[in-house]
LOVOMAR-755579 format. One record per residue (C-alpha): y, z, x; residue number from 1; residue in one letter. Coordinates in Angstrom, 3 decimals, decimal comma. Example, Ala and Ser with C-alpha at 12.3 -4.5 7.8 and 13.67 -1.06 7.14 Angstrom:
<atoms>
<atom><py>-4,500</py><pz>7,800</pz><px>12,300</px><pos>1</pos><code>A</code></atom>
<atom><py>-1,060</py><pz>7,140</pz><px>13,670</px><pos>2</pos><code>S</code></atom>
</atoms>
This chain:
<atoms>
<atom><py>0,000</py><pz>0,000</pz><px>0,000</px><pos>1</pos><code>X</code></atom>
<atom><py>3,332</py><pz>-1,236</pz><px>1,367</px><pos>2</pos><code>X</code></atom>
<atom><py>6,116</py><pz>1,596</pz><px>2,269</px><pos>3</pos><code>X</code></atom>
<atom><py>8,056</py><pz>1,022</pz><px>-0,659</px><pos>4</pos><code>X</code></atom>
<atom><py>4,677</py><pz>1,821</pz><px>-2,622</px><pos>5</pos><code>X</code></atom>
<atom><py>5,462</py><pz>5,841</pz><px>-2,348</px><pos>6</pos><code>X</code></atom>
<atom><py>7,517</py><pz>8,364</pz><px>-2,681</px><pos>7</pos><code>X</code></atom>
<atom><py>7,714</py><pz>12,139</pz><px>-2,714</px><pos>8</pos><code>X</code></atom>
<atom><py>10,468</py><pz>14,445</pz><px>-4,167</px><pos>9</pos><code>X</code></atom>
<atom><py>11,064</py><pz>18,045</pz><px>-4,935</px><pos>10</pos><code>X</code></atom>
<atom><py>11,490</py><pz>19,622</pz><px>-8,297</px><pos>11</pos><code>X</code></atom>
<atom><py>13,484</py><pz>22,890</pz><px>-8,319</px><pos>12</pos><code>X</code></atom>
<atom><py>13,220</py><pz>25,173</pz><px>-11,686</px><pos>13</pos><code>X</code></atom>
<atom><py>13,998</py><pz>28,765</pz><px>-12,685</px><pos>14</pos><code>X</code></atom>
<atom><py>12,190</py><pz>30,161</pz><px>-14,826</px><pos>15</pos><code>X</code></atom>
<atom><py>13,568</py><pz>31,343</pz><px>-18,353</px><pos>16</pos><code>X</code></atom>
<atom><py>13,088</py><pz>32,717</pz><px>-21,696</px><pos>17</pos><code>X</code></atom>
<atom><py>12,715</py><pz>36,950</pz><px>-22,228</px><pos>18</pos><code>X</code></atom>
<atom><py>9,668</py><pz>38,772</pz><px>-23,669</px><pos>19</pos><code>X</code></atom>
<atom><py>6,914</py><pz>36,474</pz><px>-25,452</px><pos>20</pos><code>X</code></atom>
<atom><py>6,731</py><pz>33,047</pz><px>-23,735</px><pos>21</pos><code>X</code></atom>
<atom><py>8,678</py><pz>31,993</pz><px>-20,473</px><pos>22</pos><code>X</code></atom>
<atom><py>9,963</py><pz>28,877</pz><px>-20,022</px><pos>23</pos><code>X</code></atom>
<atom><py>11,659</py><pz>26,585</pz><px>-17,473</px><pos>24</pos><code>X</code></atom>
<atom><py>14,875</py><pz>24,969</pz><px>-16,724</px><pos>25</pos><code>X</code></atom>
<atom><py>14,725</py><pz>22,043</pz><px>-14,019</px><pos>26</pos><code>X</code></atom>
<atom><py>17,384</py><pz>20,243</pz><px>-11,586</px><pos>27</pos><code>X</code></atom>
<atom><py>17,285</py><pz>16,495</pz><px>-11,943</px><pos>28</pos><code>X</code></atom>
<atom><py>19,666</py><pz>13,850</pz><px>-11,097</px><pos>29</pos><code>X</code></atom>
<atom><py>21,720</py><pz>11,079</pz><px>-12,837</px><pos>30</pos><code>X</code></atom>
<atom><py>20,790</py><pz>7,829</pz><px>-10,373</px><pos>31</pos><code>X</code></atom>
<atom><py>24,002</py><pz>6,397</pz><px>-9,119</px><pos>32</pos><code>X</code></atom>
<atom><py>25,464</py><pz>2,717</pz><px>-8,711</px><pos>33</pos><code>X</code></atom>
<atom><py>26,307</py><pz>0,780</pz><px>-10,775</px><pos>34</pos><code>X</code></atom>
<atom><py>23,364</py><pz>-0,533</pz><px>-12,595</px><pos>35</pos><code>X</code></atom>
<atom><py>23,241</py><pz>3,402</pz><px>-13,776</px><pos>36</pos><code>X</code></atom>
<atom><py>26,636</py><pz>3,602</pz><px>-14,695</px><pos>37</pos><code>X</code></atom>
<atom><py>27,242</py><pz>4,623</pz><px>-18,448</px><pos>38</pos><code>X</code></atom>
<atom><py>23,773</py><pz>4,773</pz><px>-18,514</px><pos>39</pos><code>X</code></atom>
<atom><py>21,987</py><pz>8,368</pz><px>-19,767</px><pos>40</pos><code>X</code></atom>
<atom><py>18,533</py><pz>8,404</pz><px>-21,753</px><pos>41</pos><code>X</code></atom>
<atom><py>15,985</py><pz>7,496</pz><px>-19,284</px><pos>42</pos><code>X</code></atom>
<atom><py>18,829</py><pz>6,761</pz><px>-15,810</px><pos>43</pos><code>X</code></atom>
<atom><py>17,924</py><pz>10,675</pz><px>-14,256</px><pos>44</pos><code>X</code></atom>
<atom><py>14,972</py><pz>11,441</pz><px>-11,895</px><pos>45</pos><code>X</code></atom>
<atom><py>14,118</py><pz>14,208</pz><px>-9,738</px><pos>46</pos><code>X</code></atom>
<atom><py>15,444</py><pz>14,303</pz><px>-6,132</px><pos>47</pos><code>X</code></atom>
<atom><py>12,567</py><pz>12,211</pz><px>-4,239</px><pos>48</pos><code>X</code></atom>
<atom><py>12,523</py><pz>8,957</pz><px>-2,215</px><pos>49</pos><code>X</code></atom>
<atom><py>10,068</py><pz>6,587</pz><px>-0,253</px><pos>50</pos><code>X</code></atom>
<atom><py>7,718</py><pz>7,289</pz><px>2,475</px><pos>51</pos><code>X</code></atom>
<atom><py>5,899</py><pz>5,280</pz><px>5,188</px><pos>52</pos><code>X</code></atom>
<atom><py>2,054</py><pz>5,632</pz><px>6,383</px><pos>53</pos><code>X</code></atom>
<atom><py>3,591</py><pz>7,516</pz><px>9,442</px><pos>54</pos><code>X</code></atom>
<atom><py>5,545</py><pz>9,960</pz><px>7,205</px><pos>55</pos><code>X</code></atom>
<atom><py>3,676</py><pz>13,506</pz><px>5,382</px><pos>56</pos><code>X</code></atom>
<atom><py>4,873</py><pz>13,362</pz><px>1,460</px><pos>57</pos><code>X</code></atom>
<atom><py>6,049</py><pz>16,761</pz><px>2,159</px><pos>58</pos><code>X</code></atom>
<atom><py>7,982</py><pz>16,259</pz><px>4,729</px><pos>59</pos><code>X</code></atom>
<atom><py>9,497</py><pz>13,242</pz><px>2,992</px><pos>60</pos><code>X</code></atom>
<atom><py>10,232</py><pz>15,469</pz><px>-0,180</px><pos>61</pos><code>X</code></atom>
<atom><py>12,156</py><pz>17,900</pz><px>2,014</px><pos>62</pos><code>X</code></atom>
<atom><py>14,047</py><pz>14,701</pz><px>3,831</px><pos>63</pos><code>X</code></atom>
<atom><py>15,320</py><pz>13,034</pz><px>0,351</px><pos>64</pos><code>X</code></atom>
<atom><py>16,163</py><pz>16,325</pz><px>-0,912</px><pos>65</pos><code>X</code></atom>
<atom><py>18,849</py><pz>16,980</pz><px>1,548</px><pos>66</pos><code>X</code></atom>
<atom><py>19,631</py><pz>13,505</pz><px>1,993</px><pos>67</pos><code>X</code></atom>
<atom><py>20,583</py><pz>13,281</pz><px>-2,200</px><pos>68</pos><code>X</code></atom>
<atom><py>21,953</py><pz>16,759</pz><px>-2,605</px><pos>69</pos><code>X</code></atom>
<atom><py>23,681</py><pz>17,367</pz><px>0,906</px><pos>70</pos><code>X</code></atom>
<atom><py>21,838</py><pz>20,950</pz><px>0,701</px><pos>71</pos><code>X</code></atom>
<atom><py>18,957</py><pz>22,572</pz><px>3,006</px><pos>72</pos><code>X</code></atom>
<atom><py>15,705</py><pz>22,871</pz><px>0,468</px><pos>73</pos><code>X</code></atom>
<atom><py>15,863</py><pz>26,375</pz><px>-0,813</px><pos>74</pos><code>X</code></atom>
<atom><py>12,950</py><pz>29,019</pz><px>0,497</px><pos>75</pos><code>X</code></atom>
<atom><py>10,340</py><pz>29,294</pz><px>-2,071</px><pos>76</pos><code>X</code></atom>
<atom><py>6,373</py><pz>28,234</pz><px>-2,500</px><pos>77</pos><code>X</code></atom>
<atom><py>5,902</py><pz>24,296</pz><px>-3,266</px><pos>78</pos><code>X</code></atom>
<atom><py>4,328</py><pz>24,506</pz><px>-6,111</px><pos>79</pos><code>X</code></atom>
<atom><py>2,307</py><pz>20,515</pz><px>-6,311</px><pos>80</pos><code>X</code></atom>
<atom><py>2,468</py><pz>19,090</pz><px>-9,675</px><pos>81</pos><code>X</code></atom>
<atom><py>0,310</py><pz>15,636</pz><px>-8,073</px><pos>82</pos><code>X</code></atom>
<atom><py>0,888</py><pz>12,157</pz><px>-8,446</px><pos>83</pos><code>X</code></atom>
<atom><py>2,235</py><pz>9,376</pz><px>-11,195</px><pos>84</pos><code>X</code></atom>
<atom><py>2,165</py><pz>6,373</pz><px>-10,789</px><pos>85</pos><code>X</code></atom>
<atom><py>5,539</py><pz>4,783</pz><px>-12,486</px><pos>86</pos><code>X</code></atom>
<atom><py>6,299</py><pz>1,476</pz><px>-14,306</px><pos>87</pos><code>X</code></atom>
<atom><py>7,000</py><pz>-0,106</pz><px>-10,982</px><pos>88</pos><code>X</code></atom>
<atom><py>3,427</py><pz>0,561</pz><px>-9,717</px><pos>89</pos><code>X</code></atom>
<atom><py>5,359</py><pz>3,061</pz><px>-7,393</px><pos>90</pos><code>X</code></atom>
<atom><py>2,910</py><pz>6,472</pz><px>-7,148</px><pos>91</pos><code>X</code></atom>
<atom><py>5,744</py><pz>9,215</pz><px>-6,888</px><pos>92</pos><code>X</code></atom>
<atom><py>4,256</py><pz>12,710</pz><px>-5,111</px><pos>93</pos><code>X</code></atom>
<atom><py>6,385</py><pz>15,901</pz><px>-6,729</px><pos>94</pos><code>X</code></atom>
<atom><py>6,088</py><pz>19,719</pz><px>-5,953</px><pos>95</pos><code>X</code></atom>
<atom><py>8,269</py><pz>22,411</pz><px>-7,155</px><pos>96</pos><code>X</code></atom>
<atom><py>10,036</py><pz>25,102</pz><px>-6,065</px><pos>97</pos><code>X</code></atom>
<atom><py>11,885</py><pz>28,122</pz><px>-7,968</px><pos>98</pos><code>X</code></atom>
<atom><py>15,018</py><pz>28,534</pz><px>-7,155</px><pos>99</pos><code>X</code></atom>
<atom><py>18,568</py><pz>29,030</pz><px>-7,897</px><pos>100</pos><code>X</code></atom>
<atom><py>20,961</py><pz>26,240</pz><px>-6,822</px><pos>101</pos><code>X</code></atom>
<atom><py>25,311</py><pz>25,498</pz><px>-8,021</px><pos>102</pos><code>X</code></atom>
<atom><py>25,378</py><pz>21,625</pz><px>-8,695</px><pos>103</pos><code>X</code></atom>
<atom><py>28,969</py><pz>22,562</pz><px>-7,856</px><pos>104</pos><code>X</code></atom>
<atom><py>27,886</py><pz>22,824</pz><px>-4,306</px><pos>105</pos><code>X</code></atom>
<atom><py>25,828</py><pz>19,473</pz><px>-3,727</px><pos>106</pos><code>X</code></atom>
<atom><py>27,139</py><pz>16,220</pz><px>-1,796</px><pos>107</pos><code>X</code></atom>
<atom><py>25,409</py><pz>13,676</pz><px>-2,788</px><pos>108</pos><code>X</code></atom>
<atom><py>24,089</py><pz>11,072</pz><px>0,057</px><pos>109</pos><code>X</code></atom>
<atom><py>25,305</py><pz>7,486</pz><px>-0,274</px><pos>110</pos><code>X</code></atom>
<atom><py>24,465</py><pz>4,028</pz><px>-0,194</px><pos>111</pos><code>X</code></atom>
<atom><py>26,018</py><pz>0,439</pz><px>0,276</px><pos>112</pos><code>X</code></atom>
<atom><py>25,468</py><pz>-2,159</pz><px>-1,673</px><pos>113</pos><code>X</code></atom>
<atom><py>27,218</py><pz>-5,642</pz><px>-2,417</px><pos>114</pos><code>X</code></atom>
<atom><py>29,321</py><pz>-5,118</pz><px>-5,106</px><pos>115</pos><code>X</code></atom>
<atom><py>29,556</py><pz>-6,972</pz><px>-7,690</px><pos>116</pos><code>X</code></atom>
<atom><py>26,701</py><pz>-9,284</pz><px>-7,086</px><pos>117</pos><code>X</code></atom>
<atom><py>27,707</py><pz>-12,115</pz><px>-5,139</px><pos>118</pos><code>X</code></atom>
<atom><py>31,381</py><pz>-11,145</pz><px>-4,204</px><pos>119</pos><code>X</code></atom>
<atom><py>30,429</py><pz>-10,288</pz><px>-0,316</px><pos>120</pos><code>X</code></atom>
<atom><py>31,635</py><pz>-6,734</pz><px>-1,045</px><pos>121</pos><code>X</code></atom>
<atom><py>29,946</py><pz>-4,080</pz><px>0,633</px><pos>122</pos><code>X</code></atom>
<atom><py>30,584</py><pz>-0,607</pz><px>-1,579</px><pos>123</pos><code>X</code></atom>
<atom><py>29,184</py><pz>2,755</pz><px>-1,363</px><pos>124</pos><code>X</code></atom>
<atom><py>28,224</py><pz>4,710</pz><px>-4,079</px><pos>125</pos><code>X</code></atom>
<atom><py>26,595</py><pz>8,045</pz><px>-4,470</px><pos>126</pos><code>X</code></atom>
<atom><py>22,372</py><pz>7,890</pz><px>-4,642</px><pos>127</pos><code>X</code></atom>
<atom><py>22,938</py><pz>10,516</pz><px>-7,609</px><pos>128</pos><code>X</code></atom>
<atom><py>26,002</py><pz>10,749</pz><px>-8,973</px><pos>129</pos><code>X</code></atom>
<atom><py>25,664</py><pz>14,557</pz><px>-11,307</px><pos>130</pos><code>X</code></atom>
<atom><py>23,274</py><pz>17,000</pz><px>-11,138</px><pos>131</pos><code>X</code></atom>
<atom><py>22,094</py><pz>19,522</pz><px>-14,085</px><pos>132</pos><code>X</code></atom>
<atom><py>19,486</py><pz>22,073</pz><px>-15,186</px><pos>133</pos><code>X</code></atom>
<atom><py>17,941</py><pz>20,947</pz><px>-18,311</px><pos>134</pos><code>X</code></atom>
<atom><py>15,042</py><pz>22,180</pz><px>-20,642</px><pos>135</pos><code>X</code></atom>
<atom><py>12,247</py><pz>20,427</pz><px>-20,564</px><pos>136</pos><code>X</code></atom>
<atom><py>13,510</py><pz>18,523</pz><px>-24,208</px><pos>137</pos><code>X</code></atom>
<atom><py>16,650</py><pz>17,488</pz><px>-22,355</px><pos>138</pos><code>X</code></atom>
<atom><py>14,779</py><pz>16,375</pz><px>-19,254</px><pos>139</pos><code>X</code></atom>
<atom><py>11,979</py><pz>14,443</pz><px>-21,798</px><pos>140</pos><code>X</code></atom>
<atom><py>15,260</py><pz>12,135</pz><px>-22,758</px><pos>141</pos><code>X</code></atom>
<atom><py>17,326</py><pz>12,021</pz><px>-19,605</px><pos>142</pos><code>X</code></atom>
<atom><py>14,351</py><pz>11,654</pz><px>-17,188</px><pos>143</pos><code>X</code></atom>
<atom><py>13,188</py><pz>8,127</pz><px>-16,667</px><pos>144</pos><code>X</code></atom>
<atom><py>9,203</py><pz>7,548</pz><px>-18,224</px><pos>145</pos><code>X</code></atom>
<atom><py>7,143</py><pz>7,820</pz><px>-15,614</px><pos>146</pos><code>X</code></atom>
<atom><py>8,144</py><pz>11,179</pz><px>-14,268</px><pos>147</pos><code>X</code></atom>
<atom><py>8,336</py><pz>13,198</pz><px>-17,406</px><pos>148</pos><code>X</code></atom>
<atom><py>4,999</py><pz>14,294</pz><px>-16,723</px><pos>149</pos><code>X</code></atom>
<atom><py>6,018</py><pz>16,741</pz><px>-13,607</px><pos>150</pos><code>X</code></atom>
<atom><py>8,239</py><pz>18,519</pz><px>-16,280</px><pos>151</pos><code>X</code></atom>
<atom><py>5,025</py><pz>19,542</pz><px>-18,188</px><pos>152</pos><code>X</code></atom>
<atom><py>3,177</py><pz>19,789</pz><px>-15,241</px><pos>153</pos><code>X</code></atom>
<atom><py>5,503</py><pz>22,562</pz><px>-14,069</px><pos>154</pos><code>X</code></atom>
<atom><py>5,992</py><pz>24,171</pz><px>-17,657</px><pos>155</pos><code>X</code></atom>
<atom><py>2,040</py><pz>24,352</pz><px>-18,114</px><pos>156</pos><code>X</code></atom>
<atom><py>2,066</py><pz>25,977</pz><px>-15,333</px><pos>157</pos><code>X</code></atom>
<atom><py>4,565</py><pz>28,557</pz><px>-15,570</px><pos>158</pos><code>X</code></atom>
<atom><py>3,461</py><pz>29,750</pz><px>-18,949</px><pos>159</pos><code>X</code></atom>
<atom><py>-0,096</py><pz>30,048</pz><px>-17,537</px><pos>160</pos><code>X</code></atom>
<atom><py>1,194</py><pz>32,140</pz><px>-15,329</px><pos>161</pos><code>X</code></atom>
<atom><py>2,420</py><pz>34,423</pz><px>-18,385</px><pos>162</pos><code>X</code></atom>
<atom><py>-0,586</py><pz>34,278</pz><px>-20,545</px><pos>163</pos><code>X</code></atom>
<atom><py>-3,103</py><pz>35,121</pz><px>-16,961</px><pos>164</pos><code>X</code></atom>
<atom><py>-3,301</py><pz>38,973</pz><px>-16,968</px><pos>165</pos><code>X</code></atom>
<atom><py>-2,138</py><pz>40,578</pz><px>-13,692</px><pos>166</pos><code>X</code></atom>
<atom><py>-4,314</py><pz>41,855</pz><px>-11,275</px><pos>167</pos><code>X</code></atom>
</atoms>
């Protein structure tokens, strides 16, 4: 499978809800340029990018992650929610971490591009423009298809994680 065949990204969530069933909030991304401009339902994604044969997934999670949100990965257990292959025929690699993050504080990394298509104009625009915490609901609208399941992945497991007694 060719380099552009993979890629890895990290999920952060905190956990939510008080008393009966917890619940999860997660950190995705609105994609950025312009074919995502004014865009909404199905133009997020979590923070991830592409890896080559030489590269771990891991260690590409971590990279993209600081590359899109100008932040060090916060210290936590990566939690692996597997593997989905997307529309594309891209298979995207996702773990999560809890942890608690201010989208005031991210920079998002850039790209260039020729802008518009054609003119010989080279622009730069943000890889992710906005970043929120959303409930699973909002994230099963905002997120694009193929990596909704890593939301219910993650909120599977966390309310295991209620319903197992403690040792």
């Amino acid at each position: 499978m060719s380099a552009a065949g993979r890629s890895a990204g990290l999920l952060l969530f905190r956990v939510t809800g008080t008393g009966g069933e917890r619940d999860v909030e997660v950190l995705i991304g609105h994609m950025g340029g312009p074919f995502w401009a004014g865009r909404e339902a199905a133009a997020w994604s979590v923070p991830k990018g592409e890896y080559g044969p030489g590269e771990e997934p891991a260690a590409a999670a971590r990279r993209e992650f600081e590359e899109e949100l100008g932040l060090p990965v916060p210290d936590g257990v990566w939690l692996p929610l597997g593997e989905s292959r997307q529309r594309s025929g891209k298979t995207v690699i996702v773990w999560a971490v809890q942890a608690e993050l201010d989208v005031a504080s991210v920079v998002p990394g850039t790209f260039t591009m020729e802008w518009p298509r054609g003119s010989g104009v080279q622009q730069e625009f943000p890889e992710m423009d906005r970043f929120a915490w959303s409930t699973p609901e909002q994230a099963a609208e905002l997120l694009i298809v193929g990596q909704r399941v890593f939301v219910k992945r993650l909120r599977a497991q966390v309310r295991e994680e209620t319903a197992s007694p403690e040792a």
